[in-house]
C-alpha positions as CSV (number, residue, x, y, z in Angstrom):
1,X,0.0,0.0,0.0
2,X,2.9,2.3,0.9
3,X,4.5,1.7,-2.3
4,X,1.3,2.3,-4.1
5,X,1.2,5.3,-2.5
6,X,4.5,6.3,-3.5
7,X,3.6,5.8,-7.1
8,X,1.0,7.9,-7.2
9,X,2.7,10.8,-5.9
10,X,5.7,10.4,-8.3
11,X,2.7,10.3,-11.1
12,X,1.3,13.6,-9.8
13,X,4.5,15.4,-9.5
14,X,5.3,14.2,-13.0
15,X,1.7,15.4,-14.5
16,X,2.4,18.8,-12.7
17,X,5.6,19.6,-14.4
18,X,5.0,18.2,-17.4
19,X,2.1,20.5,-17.3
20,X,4.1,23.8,-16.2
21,X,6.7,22.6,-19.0
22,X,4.2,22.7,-21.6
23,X,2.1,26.0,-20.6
24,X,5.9,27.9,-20.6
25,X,6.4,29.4,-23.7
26,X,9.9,30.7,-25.1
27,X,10.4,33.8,-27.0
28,X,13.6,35.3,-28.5
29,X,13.4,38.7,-28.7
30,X,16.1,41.4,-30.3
31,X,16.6,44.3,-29.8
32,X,14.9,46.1,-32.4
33,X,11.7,43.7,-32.0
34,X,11.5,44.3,-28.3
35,X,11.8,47.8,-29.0
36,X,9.0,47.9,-31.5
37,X,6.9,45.5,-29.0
38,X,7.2,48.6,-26.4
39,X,6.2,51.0,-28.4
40,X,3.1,48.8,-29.5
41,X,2.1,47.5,-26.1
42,X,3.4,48.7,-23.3
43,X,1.4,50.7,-20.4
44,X,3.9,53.4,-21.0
45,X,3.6,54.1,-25.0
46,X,-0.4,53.9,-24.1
47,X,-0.2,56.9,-21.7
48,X,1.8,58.7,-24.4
49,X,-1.3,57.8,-27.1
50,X,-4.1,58.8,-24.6
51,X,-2.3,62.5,-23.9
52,X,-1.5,62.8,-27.7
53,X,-5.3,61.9,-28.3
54,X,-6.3,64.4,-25.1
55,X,-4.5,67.2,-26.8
56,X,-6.2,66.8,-30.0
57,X,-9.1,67.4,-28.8
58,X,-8.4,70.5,-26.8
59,X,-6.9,71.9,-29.8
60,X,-10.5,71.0,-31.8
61,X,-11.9,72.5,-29.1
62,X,-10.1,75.6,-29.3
63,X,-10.7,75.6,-33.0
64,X,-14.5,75.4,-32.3
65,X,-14.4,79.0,-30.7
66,X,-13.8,80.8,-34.5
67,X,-16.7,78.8,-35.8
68,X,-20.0,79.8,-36.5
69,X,-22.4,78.9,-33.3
70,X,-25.7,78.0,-34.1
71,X,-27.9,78.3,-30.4
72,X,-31.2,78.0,-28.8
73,X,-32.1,79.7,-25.9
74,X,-34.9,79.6,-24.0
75,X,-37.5,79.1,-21.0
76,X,-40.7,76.7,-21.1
77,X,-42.5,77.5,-19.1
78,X,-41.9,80.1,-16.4
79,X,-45.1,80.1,-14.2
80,X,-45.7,81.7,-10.9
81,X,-49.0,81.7,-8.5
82,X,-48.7,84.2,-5.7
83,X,-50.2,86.7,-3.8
84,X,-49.1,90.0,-4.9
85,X,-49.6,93.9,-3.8
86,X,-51.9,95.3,-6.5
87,X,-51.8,99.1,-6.9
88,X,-55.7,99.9,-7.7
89,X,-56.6,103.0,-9.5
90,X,-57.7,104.8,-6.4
91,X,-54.2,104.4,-5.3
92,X,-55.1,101.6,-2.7
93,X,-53.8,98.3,-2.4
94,X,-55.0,95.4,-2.7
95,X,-52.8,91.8,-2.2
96,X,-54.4,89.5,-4.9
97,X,-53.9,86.2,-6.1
98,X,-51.9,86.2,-9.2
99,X,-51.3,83.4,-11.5
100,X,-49.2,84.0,-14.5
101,X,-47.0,82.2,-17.1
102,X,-44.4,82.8,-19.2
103,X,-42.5,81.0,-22.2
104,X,-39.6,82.7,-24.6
105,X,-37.5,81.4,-27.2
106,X,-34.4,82.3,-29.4
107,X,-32.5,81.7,-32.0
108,X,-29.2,82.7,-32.9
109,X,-26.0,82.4,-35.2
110,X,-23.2,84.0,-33.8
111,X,-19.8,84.3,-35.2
112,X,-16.7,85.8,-33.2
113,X,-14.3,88.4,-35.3
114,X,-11.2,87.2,-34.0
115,X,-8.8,90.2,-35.1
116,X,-10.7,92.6,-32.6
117,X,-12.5,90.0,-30.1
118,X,-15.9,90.9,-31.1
119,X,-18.8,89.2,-31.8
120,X,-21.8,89.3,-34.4
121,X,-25.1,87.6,-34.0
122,X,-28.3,86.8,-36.2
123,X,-31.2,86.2,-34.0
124,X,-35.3,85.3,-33.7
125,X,-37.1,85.2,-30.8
126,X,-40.7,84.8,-30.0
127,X,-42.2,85.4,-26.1
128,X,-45.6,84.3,-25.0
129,X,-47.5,85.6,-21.6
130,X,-50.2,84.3,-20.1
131,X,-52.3,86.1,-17.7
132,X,-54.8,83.3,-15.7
133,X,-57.5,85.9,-14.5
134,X,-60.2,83.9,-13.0
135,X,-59.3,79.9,-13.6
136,X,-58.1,78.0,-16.4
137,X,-60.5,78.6,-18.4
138,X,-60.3,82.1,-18.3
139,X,-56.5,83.0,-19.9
140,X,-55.5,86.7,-21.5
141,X,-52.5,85.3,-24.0
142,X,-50.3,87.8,-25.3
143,X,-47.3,87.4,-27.9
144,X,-44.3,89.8,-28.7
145,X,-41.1,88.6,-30.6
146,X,-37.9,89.6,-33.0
147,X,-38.6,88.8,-36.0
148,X,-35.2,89.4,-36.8
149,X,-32.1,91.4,-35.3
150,X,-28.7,92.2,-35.8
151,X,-26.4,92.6,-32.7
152,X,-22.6,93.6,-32.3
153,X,-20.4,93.8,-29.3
154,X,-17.0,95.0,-29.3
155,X,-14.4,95.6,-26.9
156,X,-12.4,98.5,-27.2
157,X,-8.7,98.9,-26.3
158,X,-9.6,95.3,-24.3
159,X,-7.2,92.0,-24.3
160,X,-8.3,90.1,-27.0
161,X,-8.0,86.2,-26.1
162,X,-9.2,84.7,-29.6
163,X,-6.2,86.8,-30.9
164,X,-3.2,85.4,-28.8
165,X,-5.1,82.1,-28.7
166,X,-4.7,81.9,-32.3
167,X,-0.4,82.8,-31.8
168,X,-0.4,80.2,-28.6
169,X,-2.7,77.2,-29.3
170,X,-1.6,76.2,-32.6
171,X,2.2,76.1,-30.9
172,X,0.5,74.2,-28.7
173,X,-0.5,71.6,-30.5
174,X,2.3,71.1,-32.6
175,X,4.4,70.8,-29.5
176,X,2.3,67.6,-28.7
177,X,2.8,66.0,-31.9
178,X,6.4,66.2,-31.4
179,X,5.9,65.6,-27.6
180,X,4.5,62.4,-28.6
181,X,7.2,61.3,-30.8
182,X,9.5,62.1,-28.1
183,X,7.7,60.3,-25.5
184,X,7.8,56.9,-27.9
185,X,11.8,57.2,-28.1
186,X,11.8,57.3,-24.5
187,X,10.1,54.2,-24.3
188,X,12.9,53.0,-26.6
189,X,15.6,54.4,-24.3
190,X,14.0,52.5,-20.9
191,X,13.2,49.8,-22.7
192,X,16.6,49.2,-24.3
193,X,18.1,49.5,-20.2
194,X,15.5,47.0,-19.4
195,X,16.5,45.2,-22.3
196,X,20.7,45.6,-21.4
197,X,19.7,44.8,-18.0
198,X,18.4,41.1,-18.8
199,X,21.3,40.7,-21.4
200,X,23.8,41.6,-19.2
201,X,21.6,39.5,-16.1
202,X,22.1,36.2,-19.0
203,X,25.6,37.3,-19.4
204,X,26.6,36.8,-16.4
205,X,24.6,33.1,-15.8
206,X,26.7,31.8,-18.4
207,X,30.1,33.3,-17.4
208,X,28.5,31.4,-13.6
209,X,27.7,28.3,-14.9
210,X,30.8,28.4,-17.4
211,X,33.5,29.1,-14.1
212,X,31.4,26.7,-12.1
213,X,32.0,23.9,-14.7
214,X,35.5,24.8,-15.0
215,X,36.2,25.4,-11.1
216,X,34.9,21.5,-10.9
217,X,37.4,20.3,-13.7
218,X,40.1,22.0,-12.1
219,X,39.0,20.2,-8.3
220,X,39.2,17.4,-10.0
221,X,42.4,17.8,-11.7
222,X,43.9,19.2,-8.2
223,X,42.4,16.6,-6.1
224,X,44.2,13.5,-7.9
225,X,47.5,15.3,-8.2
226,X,46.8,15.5,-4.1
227,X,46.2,11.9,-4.3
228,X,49.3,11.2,-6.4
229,X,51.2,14.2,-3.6
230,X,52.3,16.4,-6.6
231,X,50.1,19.3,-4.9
232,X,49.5,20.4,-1.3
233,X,46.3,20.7,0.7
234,X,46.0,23.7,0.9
235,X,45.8,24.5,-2.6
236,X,43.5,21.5,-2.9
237,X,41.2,23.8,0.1
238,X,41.8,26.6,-1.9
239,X,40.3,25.3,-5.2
240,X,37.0,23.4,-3.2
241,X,36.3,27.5,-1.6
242,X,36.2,28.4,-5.6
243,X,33.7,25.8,-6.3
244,X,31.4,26.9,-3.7
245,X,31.9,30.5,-4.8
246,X,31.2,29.6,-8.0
247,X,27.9,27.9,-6.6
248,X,27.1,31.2,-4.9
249,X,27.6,33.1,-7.5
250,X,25.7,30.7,-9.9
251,X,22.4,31.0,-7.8
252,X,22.8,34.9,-7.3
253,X,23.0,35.4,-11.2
254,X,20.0,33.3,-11.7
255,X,17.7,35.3,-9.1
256,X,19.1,38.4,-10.6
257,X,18.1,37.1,-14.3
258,X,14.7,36.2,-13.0
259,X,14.2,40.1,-11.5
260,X,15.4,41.5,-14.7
261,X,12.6,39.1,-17.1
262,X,10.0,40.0,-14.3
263,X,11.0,44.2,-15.0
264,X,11.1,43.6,-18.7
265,X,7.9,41.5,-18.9
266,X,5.8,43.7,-16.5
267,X,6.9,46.9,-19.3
268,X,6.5,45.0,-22.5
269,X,3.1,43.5,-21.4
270,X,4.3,39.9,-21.8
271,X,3.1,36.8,-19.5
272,X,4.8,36.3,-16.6
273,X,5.0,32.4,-17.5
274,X,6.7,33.6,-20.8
275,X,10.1,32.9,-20.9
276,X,12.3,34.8,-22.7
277,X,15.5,34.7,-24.6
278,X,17.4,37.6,-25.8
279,X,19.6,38.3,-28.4
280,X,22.7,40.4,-28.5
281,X,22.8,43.5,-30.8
282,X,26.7,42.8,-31.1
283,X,26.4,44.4,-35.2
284,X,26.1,48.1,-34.4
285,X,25.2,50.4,-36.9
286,X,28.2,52.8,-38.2
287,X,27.4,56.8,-39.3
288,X,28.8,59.6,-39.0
289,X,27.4,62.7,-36.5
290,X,28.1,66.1,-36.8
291,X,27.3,68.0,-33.8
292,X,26.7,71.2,-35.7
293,X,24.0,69.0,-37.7
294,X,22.6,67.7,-34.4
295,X,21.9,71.1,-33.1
296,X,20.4,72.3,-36.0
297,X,17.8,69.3,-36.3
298,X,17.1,69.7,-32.6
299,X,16.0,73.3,-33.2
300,X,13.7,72.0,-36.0
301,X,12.4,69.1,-34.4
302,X,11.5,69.1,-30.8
303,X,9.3,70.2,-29.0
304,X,11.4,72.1,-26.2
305,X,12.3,74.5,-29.5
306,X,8.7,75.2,-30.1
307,X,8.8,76.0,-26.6
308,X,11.0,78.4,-26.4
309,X,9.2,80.9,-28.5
310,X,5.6,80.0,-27.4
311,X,6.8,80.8,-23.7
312,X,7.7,84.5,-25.2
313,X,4.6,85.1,-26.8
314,X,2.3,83.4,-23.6
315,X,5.0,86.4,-21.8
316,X,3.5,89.2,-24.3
317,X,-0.3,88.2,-23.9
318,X,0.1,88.4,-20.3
319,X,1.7,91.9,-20.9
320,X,-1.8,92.7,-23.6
321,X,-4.1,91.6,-20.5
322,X,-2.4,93.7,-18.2
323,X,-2.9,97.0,-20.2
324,X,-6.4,95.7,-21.7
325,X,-7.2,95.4,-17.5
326,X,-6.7,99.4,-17.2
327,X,-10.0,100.3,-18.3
328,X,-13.1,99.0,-19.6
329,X,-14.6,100.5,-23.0
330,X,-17.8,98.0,-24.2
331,X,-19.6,99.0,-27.6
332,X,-22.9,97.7,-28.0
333,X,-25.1,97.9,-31.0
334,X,-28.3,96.1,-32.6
335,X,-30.6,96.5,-35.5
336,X,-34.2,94.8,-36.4
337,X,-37.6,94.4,-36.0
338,X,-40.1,93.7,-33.2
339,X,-43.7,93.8,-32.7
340,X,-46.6,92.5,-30.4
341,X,-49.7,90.9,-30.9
342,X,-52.6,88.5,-29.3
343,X,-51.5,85.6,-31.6
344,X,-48.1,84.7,-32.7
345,X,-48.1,84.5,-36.2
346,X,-49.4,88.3,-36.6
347,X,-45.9,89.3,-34.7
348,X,-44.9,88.4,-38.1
349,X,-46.9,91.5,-39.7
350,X,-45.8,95.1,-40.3
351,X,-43.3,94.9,-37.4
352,X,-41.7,97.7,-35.7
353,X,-38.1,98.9,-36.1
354,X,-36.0,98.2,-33.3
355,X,-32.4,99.8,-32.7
356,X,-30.0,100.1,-29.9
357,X,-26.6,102.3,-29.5
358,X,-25.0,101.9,-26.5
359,X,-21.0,102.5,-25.1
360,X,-20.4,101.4,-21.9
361,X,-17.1,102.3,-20.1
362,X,-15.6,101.9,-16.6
363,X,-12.6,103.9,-15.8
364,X,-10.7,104.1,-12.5
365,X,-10.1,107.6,-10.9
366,X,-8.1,106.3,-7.9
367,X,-6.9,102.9,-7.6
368,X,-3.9,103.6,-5.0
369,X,-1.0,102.2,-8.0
370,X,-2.9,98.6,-8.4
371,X,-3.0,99.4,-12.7
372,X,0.6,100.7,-12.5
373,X,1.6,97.5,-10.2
374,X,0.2,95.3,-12.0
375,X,1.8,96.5,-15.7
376,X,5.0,96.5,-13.8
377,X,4.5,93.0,-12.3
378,X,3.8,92.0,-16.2
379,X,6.7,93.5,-17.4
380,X,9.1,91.9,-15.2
381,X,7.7,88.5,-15.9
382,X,8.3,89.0,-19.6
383,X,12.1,90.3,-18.5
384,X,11.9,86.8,-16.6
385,X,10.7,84.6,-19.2
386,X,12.9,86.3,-21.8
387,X,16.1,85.8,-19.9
388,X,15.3,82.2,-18.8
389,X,14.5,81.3,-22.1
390,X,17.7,82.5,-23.2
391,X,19.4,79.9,-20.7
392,X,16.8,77.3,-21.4
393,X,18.2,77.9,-25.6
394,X,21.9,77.5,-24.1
395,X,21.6,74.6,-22.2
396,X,19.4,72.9,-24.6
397,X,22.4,73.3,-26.9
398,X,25.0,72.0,-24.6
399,X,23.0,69.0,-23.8
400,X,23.0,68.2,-28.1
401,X,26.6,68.9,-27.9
402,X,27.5,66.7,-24.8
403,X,25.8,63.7,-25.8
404,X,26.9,64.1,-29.4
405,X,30.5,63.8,-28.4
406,X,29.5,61.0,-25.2
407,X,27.9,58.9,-28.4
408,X,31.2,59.3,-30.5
409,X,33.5,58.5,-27.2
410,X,31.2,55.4,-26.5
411,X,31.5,54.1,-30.1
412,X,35.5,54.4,-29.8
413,X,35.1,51.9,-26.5
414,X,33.0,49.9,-27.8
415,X,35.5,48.5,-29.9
416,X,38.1,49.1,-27.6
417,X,36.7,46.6,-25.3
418,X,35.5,44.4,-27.7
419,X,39.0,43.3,-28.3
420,X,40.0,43.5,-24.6
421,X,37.0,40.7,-24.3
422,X,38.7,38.5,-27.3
423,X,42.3,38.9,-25.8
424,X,41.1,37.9,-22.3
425,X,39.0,35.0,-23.6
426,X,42.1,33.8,-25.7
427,X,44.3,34.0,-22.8
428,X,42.1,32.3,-20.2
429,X,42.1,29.6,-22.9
430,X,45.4,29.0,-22.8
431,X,45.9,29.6,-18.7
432,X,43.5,26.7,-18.4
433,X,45.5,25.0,-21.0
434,X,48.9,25.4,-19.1
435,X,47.1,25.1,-16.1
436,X,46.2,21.3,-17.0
437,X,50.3,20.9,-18.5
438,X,51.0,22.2,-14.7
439,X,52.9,25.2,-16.2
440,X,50.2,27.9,-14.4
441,X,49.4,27.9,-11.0
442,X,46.2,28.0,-9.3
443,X,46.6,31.9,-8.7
444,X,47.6,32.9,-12.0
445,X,44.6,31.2,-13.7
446,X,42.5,32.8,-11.2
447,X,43.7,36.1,-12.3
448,X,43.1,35.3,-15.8
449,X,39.7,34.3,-15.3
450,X,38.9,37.4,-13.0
451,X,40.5,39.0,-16.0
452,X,37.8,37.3,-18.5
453,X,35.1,37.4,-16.5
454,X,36.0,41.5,-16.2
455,X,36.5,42.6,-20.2
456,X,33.1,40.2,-20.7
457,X,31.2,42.4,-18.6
458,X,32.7,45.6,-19.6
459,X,32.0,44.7,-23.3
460,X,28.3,43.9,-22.2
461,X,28.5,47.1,-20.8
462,X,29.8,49.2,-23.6
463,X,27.4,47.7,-25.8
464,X,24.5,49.2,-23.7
465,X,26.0,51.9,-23.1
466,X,26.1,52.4,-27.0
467,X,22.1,51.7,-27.8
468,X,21.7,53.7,-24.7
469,X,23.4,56.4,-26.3
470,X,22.2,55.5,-29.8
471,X,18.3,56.2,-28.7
472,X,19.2,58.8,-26.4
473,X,20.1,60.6,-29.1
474,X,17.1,59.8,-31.8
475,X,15.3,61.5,-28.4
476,X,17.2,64.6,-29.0
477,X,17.1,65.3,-32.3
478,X,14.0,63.5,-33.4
479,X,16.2,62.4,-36.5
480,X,17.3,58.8,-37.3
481,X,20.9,59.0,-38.2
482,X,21.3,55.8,-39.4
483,X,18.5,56.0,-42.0
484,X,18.6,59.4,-42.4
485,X,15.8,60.2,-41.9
486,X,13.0,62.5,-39.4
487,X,11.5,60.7,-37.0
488,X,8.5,63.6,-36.7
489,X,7.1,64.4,-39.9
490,X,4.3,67.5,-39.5
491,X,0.8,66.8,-40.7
């Protein structure tokens, strides 16, 4: 019965990872793909389309404003019953109960005049009273209305926000496009040091498992020349410590691979029970970049350039409102018809003219400095925004210039330490070759695998440090230099 038992726990256990075997799926990824995949899928390039989308809409929004607005206006009903002082001819008076309703419609096309900030309206209207004297059934109806009417109303000497908002809002948007574009090679920079990080995480398993297999051969080369007495114990100890270092070191670089696929599959959007295998991007691409070029297509291309002069005029329309905020000047004017009648459609018949002239102004006699204050406290903020943008320009340009010339310095050791990697791999070949002859000792081929293992790494390194670079600097410019080509292309 026991072994019975026995059986069909070993079955179980075998069903189980036979089943977690088959539901793990491998992937090999390079770089380019896993870029491409981030830009697709992941929660990150998703943000960047929802904004992109956000502002599009604001900007159709603001586009809306200079359109022609078709509206309806109006109250149904409006009815009151109350007791109310009633003035009698004798000059007495009496509180009666009053019951009374009232309806009134319009309709309008209005259209702003953006280059002054005024607006001009077409409108109809039509109002309707009723009067209930004594009871429903006893009603006095009476009906007035605007057939139609022309109304204007300008500002004079006033800020004028459809104005600037034309200047600022179309900067606006085109700073999004390009903010966008910026955002997705962003996700292609982080995604290329989640990417490095895994590499460099299976990089270093295999240079582990590869010392760990080697650290046995050479315990097992040591321990029978300590059986034949060609060696000494304590070189036979020292060689067993390496074996379990290598152990430690084999288990750390695993755990460290598995939080580097957790980081890169939680970005990409991948299944956790995916298992992934990645590919080096050893071929680099080779172009030349000028750093004058650089600048200039920054300047063109991003968004932070676009900046730079929408800040100054957002600067000046603060400066407008300020001196449109001095006094108030408000010309109204309207022409049409209007008439009155017991039923609605004679409203329609032989109306009256109807005109209206009016200028409104409000203008401070003694406001204690608070218009002179606040046109100084305008001015200085454009001083402000001028001069910092002035800095922002200059360090905008050093940063195009830095990373230009870090990209050219990390190309140079790239290769550098791609040979350093060859030449320590050939000489820990032959170390471990002598080593086996007995011509090296334990130390020496020590030192030339440290040596190995070190140049592997730093090549590893380099190479990230190049795609790094190599994006970063697609994120500056918003140019491809290795197709030649813009990245942002305007609409």
């Amino acid at each position: 019965m026991k072994r019975f038992s026995t059986v069909i726990i070993t079955l179980h256990l075998f069903g189980l990872f036979t089943f977690e075997s088959l539901g793990q799926e491998t992937v090999s990824y390079t770089l380019y793909e896993m870029v491409q995949r981030a830009k697709d899928r992941s929660p990150a390039s998703l943000r960047a389309k929802t904004r992109r989308e956000n502002r599009y809409w604001q900007y159709r929004l603001f586009r809306s404003n200079y359109n022609p607005q078709l509206r309806l206006n109006g109250t149904i009903p409006s009815y009151s019953q109350s007791f109310n002082s009633i003035t009698q001819p004798d000059g007495s008076i009496e509180f009666l109960e009053v019951q009374q309703n009232f309806m009134d419609l319009e309709l309008g096309l209005q259209q702003v005049i953006s280059p002054t900030g005024g607006v001009i309206s077409v409108n109809t209207s039509t109002n309707r009273f009723d009067n209930f004297l004594a009871g429903p059934d006893d009603i006095q109806t009476r009906w007035s209305g605007v057939p139609v009417n022309v109304r204007f109303q300008q500002p004079l000497f006033a800020y004028n926000p459809y104005k600037w908002d034309k200047k600022i809002q179309p900067l606006l948007f085109e700073e999004s496009k390009r903010e966008y574009v910026q955002e997705m090679e962003e996700v292609s920079f982080f995604v290329s040091q989640l990417f490095f990080d895994y590499l460099l995480a299976q990089v270093n398993v295999g240079i582990a498992q590869q010392n760990l297999t080697n650290t046995e051969e050479i315990f097992s080369i040591e321990k029978a020349r300590y059986e034949l007495g060609t060696t000494f114990e304590d070189k036979l100890l020292q060689v067993e410590l390496q074996v379990l270092q290598a152990r430690q070191d084999l288990a750390q670089a695993k755990l460290d691979l598995e939080s580097s696929a957790l980081a890169v599959k939680s970005f990409i959007g991948l299944d956790p029970n995916t298992e992934i295998e990645l590919e080096s991007p050893e071929e680099v691409p080779f172009f030349e970049v000028n750093v004058d070029d650089a600048i200039e297509l920054a300047f063109q291309n991003r968004a932070e350039a676009l900046g730079f002069q929408r800040r100054k005029i957002e600067a000046e329309a603060l400066m407008a409102q300020a001196k449109g905020e001095r006094f108030a000047v408000q010309l109204n004017a309207s022409y049409g018809y209007n008439n009155a009648a017991f039923a609605w459609r004679d409203i329609y018949q032989n109306p009256n003219t109807q005109a209206l002239v009016s200028l409104g102004f409000s203008v401070p006699i003694l406001d204690w400095g608070r218009n002179k204050a606040r046109l100084a406290q305008a001015e200085a903020n454009q001083q402000l925004v001028e001069y910092t943008v002035q800095q922002d320009e200059i360090n905008f340009e050093q940063e195009i210039f830095t990373k230009v010339k870090n990209f050219l310095m990390i190309r140079e050791r790239l290769q550098v330490t791609k040979v350093s990697d060859e030449v320590a791999q050939r000489r820990y070949e032959i170390a471990i070759k002598r080593y086996q002859s007995g011509n090296v000792s334990i130390t020496d081929l020590s030192i030339a695998q440290n040596e190995k293992d070190t140049n592997r790494r730093a090549y590893f390194s380099a190479l990230k440090d190049y795609w790094l670079a190599y994006y970063e600097l697609r994120a500056l410019t918003l140019f491809d230099f290795e197709n030649q080509e813009l990245l942002y292309k305007s609409e």
